[in-house]
C-alpha positions in Angstrom: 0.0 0.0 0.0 1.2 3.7 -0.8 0.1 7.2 -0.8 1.7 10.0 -2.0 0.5 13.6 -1.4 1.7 16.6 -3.6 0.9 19.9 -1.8 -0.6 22.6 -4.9 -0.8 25.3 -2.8 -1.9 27.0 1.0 -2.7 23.9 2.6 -4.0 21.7 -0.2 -2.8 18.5 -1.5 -3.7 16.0 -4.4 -3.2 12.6 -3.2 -2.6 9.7 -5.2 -3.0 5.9 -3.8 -1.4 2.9 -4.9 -5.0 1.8 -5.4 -4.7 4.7 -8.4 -7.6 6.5 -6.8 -6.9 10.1 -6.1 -8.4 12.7 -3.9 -8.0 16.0 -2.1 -6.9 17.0 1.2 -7.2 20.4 2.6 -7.0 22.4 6.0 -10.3 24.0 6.9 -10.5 28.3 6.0 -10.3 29.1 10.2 -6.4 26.8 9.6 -5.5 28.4 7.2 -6.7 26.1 4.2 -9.2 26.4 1.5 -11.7 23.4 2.2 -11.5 22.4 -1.4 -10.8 18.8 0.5 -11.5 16.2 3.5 -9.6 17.5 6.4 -6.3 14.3 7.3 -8.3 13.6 10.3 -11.3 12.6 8.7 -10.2 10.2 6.9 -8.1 8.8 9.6 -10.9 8.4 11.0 -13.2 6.9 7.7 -10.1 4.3 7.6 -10.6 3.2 10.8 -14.5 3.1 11.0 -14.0 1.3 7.2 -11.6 -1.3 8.5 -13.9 -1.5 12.0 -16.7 -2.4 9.5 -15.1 -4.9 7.3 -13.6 -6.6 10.5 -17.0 -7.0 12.1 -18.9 -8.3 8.4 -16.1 -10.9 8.2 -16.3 -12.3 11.4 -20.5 -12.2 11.4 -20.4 -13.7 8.2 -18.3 -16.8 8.8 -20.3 -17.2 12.1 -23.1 -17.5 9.5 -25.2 -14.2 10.1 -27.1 -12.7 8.0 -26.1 -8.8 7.9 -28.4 -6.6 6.1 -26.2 -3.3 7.6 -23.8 -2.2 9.6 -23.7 1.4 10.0 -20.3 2.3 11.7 -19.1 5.3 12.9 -16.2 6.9 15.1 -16.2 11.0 16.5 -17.5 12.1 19.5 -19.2 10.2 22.0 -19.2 7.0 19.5 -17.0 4.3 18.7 -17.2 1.0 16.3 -20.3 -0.4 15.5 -23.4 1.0 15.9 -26.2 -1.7 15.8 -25.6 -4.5 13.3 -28.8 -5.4 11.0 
C-alpha cells in the first residue's frame, strides 16, 4: 500500500494511492486552508470506521449471520459499530 501527497498550494494537496484513486486533502479556512478537500483527520478516522466495518462483516459472516447493515461510525461520544442489521 502507498500514498503519495503533492501539496498545490496553501494547505492543499492532491493525493494519489497505490490503489490509483486520487483525492483531495485540505485544512479548513479558520487553519489556514481552502476546504476544497476532506480535512487528514477525517479520513483517519473513515479508515478506521471502514476497517472496523469490514472486520466485524467478516467475522459475522463466517459465524453464518445474516447482515443486512452495519452502519459504523467513530467521532464524538461514539466508537465501532453501531447496531448491526
Amino acid at each position: 500500500m502507498e500514498a503519495e501527497a503533492a501539496l498545490t498550494e496553501g494547505m492543499h494537496f492532491d493525493v494519489s494511492l497505490g490503489s490509483g484513486y486520487r483525492l483531495e486533502l485540505d485544512a479548513s479556512p479558520e487553519q489556514g486552508g481552502t476546504g476544497r478537500g476532506a480535512r487528514p483527520m477525517e479520513l483517519l478516522l473513515a479508515g478506521l470506521a471502514g476497517c472496523i466495518g469490514l472486520d466485524v462483516i467478516s467475522i459475522m459472516r463466517r459465524s453464518r449471520q445474516e447482515v443486512t447493515g452495519l452502519p459504523t461510525g467513530l467521532g464524538r461520544g461514539q466508537l465501532g459499530p453501531q447496531s448491526a442489521r
